[in-house]
N, CA, C and O atoms as a GROMACS GRO file, in nm:
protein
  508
    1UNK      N    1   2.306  -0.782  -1.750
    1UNK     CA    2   2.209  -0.763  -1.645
    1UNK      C    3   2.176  -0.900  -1.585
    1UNK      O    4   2.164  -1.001  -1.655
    2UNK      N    5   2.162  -0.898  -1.462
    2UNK     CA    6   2.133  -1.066  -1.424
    2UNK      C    7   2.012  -1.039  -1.271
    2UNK      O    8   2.016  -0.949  -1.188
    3UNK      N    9   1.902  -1.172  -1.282
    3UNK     CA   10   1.787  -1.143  -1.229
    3UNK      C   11   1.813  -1.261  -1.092
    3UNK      O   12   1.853  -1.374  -1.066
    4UNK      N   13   1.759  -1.136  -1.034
    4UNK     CA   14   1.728  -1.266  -0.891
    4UNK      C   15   1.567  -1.366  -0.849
    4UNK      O   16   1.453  -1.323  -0.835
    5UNK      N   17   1.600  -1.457  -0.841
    5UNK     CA   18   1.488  -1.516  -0.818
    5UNK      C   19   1.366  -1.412  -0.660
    5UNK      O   20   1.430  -1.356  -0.571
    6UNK      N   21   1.229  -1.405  -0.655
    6UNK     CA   22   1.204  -1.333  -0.615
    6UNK      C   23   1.201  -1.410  -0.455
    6UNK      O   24   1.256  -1.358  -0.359
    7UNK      N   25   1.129  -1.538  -0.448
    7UNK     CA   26   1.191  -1.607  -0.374
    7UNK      C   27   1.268  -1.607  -0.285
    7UNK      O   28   1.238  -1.634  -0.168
    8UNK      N   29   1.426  -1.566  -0.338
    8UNK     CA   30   1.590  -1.507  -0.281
    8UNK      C   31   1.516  -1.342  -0.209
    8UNK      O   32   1.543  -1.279  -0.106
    9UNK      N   33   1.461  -1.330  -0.270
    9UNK     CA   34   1.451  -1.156  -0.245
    9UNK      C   35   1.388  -1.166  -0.100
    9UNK      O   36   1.426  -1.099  -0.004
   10UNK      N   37   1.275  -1.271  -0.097
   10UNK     CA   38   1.158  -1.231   0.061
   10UNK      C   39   1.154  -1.333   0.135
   10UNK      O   40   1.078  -1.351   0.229
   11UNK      N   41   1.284  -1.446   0.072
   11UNK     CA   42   1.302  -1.528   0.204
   11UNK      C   43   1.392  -1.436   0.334
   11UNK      O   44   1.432  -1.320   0.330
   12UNK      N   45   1.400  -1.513   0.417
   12UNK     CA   46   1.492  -1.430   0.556
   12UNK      C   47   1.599  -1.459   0.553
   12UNK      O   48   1.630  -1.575   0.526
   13UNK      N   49   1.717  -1.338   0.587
   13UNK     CA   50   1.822  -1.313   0.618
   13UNK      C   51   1.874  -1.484   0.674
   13UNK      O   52   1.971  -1.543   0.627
   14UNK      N   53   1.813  -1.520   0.745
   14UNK     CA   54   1.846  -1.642   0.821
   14UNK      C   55   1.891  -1.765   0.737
   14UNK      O   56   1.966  -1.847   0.790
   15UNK      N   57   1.858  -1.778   0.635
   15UNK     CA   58   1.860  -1.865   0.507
   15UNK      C   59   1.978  -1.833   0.438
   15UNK      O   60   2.049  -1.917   0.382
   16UNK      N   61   2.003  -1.694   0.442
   16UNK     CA   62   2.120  -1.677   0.368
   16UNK      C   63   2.084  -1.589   0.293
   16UNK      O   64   2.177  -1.539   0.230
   17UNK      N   65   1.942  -1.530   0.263
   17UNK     CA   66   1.884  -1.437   0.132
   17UNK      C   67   1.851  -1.323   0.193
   17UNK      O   68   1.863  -1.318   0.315
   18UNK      N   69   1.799  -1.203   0.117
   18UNK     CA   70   1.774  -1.080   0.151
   18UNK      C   71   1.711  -1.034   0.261
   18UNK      O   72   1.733  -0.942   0.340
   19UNK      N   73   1.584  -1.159   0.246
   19UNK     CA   74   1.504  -1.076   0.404
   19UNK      C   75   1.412  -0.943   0.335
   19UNK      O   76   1.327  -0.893   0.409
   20UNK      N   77   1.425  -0.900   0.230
   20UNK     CA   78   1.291  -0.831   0.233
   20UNK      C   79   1.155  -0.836   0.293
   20UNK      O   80   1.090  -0.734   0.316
   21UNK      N   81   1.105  -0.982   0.324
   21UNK     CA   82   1.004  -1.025   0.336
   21UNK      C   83   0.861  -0.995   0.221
   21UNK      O   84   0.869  -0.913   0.130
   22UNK      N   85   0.763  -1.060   0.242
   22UNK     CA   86   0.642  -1.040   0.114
   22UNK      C   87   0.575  -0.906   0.138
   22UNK      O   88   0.556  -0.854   0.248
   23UNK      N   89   0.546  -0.863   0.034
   23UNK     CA   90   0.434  -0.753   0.014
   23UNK      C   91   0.368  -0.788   0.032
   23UNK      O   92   0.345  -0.746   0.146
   24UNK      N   93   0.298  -0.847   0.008
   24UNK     CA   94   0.126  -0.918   0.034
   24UNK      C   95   0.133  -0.930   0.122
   24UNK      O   96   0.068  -0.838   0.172
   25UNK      N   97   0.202  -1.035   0.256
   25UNK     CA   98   0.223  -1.058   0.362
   25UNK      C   99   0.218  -0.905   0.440
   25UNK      O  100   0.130  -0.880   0.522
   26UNK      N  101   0.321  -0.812   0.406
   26UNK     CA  102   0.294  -0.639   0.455
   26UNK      C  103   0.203  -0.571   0.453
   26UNK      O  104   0.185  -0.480   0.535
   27UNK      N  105   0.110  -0.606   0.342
   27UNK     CA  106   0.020  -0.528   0.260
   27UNK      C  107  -0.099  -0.585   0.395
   27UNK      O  108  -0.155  -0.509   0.474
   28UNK      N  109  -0.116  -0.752   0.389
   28UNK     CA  110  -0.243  -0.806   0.435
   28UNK      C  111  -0.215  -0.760   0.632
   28UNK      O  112  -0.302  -0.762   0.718
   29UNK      N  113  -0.094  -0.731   0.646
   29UNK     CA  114  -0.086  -0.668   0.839
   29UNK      C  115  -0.140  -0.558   0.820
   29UNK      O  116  -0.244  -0.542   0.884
   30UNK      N  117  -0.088  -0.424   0.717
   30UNK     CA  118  -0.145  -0.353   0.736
   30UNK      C  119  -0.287  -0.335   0.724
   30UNK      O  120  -0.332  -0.258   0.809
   31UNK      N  121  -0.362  -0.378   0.652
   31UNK     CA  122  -0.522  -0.371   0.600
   31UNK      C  123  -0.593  -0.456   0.749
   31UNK      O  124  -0.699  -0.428   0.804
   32UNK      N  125  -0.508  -0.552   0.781
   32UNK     CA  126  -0.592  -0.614   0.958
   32UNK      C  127  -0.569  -0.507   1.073
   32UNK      O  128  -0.633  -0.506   1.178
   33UNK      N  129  -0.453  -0.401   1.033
   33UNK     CA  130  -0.448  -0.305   1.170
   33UNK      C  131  -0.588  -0.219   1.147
   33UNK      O  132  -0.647  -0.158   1.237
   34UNK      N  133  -0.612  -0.224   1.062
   34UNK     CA  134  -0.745  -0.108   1.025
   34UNK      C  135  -0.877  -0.196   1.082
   34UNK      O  136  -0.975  -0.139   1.130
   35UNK      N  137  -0.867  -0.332   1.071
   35UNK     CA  138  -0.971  -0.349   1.174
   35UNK      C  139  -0.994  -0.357   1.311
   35UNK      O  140  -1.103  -0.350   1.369
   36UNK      N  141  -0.856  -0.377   1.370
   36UNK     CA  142  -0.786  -0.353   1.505
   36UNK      C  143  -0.860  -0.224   1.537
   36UNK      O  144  -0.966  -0.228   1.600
   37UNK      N  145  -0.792  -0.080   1.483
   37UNK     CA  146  -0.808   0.029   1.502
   37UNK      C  147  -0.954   0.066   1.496
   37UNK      O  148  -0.988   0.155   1.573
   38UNK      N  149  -1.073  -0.004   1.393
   38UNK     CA  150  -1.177   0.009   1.404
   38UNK      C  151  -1.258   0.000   1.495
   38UNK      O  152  -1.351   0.076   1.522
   39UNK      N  153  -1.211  -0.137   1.570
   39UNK     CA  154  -1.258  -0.194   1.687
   39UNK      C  155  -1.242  -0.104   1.845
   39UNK      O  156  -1.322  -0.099   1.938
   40UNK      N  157  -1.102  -0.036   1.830
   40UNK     CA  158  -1.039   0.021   1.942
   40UNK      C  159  -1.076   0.143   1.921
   40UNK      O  160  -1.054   0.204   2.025
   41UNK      N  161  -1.134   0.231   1.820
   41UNK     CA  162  -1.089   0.391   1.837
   41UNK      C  163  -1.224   0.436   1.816
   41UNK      O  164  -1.256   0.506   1.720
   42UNK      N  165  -1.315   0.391   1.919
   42UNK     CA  166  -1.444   0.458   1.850
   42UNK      C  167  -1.490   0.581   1.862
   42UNK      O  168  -1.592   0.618   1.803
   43UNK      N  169  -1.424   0.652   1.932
   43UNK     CA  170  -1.434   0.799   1.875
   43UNK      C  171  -1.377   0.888   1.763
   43UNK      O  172  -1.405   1.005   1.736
   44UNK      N  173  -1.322   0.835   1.727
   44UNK     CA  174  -1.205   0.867   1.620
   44UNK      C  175  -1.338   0.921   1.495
   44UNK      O  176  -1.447   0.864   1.497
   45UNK      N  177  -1.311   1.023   1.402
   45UNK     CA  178  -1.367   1.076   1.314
   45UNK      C  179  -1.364   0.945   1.176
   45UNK      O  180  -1.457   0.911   1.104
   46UNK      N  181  -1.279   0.916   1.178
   46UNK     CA  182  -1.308   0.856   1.064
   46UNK      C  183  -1.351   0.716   1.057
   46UNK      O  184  -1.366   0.652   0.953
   47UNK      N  185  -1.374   0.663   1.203
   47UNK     CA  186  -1.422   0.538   1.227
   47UNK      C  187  -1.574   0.595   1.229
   47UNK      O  188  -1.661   0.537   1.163
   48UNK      N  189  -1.607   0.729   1.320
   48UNK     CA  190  -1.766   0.745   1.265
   48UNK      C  191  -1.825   0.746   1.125
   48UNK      O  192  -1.932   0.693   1.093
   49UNK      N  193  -1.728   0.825   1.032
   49UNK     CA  194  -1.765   0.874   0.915
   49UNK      C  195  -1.820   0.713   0.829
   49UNK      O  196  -1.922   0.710   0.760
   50UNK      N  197  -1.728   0.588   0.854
   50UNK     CA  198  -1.707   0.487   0.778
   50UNK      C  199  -1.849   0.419   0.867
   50UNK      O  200  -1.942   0.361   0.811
   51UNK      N  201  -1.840   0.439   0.997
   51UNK     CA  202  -1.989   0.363   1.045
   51UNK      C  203  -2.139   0.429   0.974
   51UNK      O  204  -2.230   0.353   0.941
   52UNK      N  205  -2.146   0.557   0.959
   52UNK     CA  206  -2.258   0.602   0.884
   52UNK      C  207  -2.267   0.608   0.775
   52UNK      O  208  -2.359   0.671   0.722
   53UNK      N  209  -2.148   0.528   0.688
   53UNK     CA  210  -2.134   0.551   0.555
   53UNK      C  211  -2.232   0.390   0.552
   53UNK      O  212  -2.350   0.378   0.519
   54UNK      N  213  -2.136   0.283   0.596
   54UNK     CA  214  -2.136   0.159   0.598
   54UNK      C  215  -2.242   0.048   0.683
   54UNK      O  216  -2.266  -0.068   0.648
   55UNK      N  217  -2.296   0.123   0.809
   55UNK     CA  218  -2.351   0.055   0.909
   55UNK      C  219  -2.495   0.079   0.867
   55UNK      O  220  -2.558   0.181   0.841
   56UNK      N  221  -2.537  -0.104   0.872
   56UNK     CA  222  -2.660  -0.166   0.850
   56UNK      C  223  -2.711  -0.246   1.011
   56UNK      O  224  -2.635  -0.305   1.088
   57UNK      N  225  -2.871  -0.223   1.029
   57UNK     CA  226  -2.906  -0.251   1.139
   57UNK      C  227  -2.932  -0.401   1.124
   57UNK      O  228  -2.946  -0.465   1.228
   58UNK      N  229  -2.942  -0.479   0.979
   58UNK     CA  230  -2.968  -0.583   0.966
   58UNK      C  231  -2.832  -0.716   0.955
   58UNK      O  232  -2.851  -0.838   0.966
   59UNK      N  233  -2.724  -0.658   0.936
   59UNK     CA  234  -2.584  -0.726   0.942
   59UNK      C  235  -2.535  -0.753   1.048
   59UNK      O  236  -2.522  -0.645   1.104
   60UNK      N  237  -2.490  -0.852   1.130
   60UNK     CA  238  -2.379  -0.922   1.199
   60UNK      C  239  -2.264  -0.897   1.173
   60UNK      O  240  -2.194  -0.881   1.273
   61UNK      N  241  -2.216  -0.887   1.084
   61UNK     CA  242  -2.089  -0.831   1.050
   61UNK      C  243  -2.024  -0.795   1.172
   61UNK      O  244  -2.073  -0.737   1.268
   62UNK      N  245  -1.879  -0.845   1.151
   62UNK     CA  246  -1.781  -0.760   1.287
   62UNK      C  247  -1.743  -0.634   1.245
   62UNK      O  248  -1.712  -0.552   1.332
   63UNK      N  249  -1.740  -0.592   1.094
   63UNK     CA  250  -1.680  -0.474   1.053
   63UNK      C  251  -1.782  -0.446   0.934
   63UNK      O  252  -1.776  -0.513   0.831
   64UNK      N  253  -1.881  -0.339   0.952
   64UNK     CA  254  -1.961  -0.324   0.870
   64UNK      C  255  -1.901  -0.260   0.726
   64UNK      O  256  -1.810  -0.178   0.715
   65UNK      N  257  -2.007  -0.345   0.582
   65UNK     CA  258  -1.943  -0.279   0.466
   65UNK      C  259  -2.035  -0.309   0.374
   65UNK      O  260  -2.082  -0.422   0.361
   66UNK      N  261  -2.073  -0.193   0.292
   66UNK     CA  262  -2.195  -0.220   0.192
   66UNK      C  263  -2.094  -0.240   0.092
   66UNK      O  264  -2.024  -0.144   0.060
   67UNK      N  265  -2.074  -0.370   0.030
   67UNK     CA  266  -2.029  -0.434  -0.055
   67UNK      C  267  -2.041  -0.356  -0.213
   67UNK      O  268  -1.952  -0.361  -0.298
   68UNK      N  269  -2.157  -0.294  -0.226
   68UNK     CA  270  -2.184  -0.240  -0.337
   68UNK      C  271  -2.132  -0.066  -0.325
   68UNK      O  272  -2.197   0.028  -0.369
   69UNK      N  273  -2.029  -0.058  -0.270
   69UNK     CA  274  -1.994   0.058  -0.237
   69UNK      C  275  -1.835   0.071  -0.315
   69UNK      O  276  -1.748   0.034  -0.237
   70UNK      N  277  -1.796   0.100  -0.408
   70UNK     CA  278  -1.619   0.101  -0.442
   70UNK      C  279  -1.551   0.212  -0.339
   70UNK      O  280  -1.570   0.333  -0.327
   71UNK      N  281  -1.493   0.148  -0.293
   71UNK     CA  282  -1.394   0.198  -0.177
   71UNK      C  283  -1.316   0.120  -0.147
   71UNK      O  284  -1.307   0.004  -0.187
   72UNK      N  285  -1.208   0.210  -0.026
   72UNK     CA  286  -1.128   0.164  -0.014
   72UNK      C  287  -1.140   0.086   0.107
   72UNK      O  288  -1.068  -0.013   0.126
   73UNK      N  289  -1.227   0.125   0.191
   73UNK     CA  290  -1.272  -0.027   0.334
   73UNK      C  291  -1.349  -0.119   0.250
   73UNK      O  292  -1.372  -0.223   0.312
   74UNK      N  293  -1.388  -0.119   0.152
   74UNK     CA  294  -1.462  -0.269   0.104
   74UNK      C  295  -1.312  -0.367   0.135
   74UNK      O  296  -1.303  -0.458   0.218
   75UNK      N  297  -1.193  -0.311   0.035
   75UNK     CA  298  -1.040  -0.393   0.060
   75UNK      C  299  -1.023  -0.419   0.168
   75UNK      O  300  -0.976  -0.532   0.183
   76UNK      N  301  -1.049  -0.341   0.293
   76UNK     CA  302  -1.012  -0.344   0.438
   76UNK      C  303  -1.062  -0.461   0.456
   76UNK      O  304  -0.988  -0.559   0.453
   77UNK      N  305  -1.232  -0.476   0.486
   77UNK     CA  306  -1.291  -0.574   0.511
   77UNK      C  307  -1.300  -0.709   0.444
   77UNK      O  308  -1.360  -0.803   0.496
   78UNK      N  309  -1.223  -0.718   0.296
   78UNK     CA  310  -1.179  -0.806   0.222
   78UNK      C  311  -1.096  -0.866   0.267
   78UNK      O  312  -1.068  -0.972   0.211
   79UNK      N  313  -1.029  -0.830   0.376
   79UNK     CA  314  -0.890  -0.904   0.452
   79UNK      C  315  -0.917  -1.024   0.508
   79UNK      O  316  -0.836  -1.116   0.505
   80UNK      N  317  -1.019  -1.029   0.555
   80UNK     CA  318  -1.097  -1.109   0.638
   80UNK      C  319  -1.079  -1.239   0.595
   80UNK      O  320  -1.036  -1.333   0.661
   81UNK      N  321  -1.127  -1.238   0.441
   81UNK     CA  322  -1.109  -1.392   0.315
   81UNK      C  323  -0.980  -1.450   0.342
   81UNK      O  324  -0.972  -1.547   0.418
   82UNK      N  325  -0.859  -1.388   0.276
   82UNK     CA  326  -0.730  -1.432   0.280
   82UNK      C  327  -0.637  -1.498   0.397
   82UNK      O  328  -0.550  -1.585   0.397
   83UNK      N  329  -0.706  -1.402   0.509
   83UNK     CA  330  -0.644  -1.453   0.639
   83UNK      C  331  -0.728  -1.572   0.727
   83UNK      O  332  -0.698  -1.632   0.831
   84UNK      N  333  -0.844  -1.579   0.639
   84UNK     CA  334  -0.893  -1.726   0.698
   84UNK      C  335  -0.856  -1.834   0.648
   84UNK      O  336  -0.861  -1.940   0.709
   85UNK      N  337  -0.793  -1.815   0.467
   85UNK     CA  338  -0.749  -1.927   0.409
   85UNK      C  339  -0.630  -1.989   0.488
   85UNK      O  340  -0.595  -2.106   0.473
   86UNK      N  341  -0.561  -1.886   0.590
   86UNK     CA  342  -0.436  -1.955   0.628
   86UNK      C  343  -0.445  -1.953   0.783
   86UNK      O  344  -0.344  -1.964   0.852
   87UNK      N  345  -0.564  -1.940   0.832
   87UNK     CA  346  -0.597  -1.976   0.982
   87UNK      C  347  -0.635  -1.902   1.097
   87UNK      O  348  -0.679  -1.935   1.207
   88UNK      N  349  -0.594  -1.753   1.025
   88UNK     CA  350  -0.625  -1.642   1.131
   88UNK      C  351  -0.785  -1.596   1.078
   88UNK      O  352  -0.823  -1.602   0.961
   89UNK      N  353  -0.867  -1.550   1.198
   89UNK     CA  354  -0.965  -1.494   1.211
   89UNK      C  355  -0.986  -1.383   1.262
   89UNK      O  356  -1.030  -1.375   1.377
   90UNK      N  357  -0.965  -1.304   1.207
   90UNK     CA  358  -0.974  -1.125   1.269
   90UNK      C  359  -1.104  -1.129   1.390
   90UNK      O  360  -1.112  -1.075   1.500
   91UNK      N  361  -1.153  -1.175   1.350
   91UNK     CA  362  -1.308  -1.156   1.420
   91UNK      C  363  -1.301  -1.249   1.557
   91UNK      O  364  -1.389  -1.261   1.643
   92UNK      N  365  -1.205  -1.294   1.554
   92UNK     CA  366  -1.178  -1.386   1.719
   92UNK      C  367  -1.026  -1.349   1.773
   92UNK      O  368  -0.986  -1.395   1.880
   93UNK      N  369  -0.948  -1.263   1.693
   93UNK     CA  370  -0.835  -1.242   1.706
   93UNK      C  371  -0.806  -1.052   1.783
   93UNK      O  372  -0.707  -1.012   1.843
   94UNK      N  373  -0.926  -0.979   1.749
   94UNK     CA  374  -0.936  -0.898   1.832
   94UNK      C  375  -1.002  -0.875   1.929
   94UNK      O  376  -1.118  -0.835   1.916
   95UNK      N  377  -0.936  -0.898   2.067
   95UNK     CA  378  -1.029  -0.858   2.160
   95UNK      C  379  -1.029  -0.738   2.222
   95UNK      O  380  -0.934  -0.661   2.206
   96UNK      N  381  -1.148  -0.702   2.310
   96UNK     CA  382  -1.161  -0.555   2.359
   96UNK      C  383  -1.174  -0.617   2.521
   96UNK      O  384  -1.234  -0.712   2.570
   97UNK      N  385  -1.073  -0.496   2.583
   97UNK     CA  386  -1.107  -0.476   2.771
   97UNK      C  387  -1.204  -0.398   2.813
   97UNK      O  388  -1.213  -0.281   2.778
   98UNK      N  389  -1.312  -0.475   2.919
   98UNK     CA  390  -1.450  -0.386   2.953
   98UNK      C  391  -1.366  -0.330   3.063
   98UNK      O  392  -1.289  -0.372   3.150
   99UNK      N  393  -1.433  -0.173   3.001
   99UNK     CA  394  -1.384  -0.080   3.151
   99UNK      C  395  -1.521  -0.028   3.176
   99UNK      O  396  -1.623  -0.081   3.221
  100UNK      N  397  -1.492   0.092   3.133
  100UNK     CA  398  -1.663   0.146   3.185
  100UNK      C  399  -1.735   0.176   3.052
  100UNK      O  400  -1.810   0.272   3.037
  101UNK      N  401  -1.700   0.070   2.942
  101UNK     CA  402  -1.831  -0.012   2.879
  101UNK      C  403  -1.850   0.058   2.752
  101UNK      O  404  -1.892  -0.002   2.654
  102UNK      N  405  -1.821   0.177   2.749
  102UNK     CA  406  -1.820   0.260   2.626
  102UNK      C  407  -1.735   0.208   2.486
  102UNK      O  408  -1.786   0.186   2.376
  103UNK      N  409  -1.617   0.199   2.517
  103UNK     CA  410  -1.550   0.160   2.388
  103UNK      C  411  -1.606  -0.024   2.394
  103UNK      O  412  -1.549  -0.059   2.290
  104UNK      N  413  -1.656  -0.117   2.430
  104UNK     CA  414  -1.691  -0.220   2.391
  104UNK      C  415  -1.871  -0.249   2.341
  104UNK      O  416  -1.966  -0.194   2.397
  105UNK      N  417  -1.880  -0.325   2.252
  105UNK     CA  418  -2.022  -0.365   2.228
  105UNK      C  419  -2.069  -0.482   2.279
  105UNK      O  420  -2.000  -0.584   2.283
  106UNK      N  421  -2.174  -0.476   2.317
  106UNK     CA  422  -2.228  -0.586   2.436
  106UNK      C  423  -2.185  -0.706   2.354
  106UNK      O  424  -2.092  -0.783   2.376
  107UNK      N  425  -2.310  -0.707   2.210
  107UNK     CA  426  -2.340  -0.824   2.194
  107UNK      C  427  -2.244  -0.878   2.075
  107UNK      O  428  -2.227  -0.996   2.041
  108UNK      N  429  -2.182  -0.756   2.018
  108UNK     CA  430  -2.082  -0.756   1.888
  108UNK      C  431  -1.942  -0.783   1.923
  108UNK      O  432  -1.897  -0.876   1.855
  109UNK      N  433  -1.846  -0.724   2.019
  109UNK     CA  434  -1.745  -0.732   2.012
  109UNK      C  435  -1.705  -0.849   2.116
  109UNK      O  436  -1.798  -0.877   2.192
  110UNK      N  437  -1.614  -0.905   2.129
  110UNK     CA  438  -1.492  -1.007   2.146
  110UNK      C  439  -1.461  -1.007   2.274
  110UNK      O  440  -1.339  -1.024   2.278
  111UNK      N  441  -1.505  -0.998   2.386
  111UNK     CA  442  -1.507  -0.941   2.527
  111UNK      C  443  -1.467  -1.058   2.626
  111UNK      O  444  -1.382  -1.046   2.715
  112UNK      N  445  -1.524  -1.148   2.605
  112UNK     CA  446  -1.568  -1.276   2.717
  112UNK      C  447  -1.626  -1.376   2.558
  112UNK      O  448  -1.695  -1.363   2.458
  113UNK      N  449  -1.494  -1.526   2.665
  113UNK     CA  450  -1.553  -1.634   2.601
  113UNK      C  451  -1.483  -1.652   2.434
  113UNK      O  452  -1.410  -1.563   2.391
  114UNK      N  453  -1.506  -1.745   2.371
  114UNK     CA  454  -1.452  -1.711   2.253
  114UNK      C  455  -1.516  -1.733   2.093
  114UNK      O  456  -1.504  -1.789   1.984
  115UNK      N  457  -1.600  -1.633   2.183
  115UNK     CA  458  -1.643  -1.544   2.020
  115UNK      C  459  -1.768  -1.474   2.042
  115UNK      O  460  -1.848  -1.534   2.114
  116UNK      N  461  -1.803  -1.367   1.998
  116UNK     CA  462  -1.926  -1.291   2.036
  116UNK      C  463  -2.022  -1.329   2.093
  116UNK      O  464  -2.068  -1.432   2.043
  117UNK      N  465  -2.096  -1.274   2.213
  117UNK     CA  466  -2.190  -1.273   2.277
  117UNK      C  467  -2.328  -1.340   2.191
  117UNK      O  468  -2.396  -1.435   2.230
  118UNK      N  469  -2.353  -1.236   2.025
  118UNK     CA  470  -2.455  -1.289   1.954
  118UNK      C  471  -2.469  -1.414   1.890
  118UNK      O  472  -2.575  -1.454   1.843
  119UNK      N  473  -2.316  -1.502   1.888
  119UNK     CA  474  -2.264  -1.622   1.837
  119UNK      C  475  -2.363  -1.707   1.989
  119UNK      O  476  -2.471  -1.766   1.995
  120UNK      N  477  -2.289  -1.682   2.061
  120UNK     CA  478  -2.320  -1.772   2.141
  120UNK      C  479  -2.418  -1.780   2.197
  120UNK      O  480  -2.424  -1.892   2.250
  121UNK      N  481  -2.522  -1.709   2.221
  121UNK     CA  482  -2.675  -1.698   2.257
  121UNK      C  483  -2.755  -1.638   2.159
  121UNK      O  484  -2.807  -1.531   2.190
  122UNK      N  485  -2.782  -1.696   2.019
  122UNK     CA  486  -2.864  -1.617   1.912
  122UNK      C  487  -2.983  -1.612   1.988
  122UNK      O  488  -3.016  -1.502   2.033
  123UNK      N  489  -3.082  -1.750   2.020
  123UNK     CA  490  -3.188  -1.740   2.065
  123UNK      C  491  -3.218  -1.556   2.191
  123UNK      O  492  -3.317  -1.486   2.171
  124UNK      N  493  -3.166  -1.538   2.244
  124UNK     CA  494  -3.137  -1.467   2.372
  124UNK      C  495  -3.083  -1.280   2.287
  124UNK      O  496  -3.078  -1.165   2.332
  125UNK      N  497  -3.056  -1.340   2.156
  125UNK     CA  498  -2.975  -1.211   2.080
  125UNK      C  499  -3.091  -1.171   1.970
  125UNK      O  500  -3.074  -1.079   1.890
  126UNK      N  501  -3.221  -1.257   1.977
  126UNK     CA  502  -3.319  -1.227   1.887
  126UNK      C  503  -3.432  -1.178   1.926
  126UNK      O  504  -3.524  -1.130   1.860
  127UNK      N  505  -3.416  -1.196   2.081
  127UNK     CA  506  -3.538  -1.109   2.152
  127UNK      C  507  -3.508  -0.968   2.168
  127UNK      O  508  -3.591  -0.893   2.219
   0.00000   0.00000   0.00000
């Protein structure tokens, strides 16, 4: 029986090796499309179900999550950590198009400028 380095396994085709690419790397796109989709589908049933499960009037949060909750969006919103260690910021990386205003949040979502409305005028976001 003889073992391949894993390395060989999820470097790219281009190198000369398999090209599988990383799980983790797969694992951490898919768990950021779920905040994508959070952001974009607000009618969607199960983006309500997770806002009345999860949504606090006192949090900033871009993606609300009662931490003390075992589930499976606590992981979702856990994504957030990993992909800042290596430079991406979900929370400046999704933006929303104002149409007629419904699917975007004034002061929460990513609209204009770069980075939330409540970032950039707290004073103005506390009245």
């Amino acid at each position: 029986m003889s073992w391949m380095a894993w390395e060989k396994v999820i470097a790219p085709i281009e190198y000369g090796e398999l090209g599988f690419g990383s799980l983790q790397d797969a694992n951490l796109a898919m768990l950021s499309k779920w905040w994508w989709r959070f952001k974009t589908d607000k009618e969607g049933l199960w983006r309500r179900v997770v806002w009345s499960v999860h949504h606090n009037n006192r949090s900033w949060a871009p993606i609300p999550a009662k931490v003390t909750l075992a589930s499976p969006w606590k992981h979702i919103v856990g994504v957030h950590e990993p992909l800042i260690q290596i430079g991406i910021n979900l929370s400046e990386s999704i933006w929303c198009k104002v149409g007629c205003g419904t699917k975007t949040t004034f002061w929460f979502d990513l609209w204009i400028g770069l980075q939330p409305l409540y970032l950039s005028f707290p004073l103005l976001f506390a009245l």
